[in-house]
C-alpha positions in Angstrom: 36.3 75.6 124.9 38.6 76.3 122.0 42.0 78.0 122.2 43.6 79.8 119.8 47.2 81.8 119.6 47.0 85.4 119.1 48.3 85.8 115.3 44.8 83.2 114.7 42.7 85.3 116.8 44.0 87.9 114.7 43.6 86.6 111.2 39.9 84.5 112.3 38.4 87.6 114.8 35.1 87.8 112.7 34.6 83.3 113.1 35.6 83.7 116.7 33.0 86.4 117.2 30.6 84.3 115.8 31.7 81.4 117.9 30.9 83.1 121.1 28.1 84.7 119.9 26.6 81.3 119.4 27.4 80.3 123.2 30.8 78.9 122.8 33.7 80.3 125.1 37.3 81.3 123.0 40.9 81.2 124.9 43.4 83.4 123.6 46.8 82.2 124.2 50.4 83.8 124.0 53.2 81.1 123.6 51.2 78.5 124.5 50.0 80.4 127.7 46.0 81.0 127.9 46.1 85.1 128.5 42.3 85.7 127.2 39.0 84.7 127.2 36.1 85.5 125.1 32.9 85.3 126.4 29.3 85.8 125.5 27.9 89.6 126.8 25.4 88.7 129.1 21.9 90.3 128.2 21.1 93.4 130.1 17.6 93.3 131.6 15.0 95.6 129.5 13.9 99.1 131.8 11.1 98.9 133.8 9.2 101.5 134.6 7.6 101.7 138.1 9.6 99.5 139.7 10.1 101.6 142.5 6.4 102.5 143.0 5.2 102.7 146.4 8.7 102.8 147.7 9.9 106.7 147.0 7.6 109.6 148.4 8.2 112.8 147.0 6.9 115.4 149.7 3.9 117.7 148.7 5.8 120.8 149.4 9.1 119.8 147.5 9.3 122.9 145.4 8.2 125.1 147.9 9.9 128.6 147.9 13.0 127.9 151.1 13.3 129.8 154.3 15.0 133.3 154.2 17.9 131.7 156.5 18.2 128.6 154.8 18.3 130.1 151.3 21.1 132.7 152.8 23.5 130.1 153.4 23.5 129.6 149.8 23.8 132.8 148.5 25.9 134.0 150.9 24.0 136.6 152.3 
């Protein structure tokens, strides 16, 4: 792990992106005093579609029209 002093990490940002990139972790330090670290993102896991098969049931009646009463309580009847 390397660690560098803030006016570096200023003037060197584009190699110390590249460092981590690579796998390699970057402390940022103030005075001496480690107040940062740069780390690699962690790769998000692609979208998989029906991965929730089987589990959700969507009734068969779902966008049936509602009862008089219910649907007065929304409209305030």
């Amino acid at each position: 792990m390397r660690t560098v002093n803030i006016h570096a990490a200023k003037s060197q940002l584009s190699r110390l992106i590249e460092a981590v990139a690579g796998g390699e972790e970057v402390v940022i330090a103030k005075a001496g005093t480690p107040v940062a670290r740069l780390v690699p993102l962690e790769a998000r896991p692609g979208l998989r579609f029906g991965l929730m098969k089987g589990t959700i049931r969507i009734a068969d009646d779902f966008n049936a029209p509602l009862a008089d009463d219910v649907l007065a309580t929304f409209e305030g009847r």
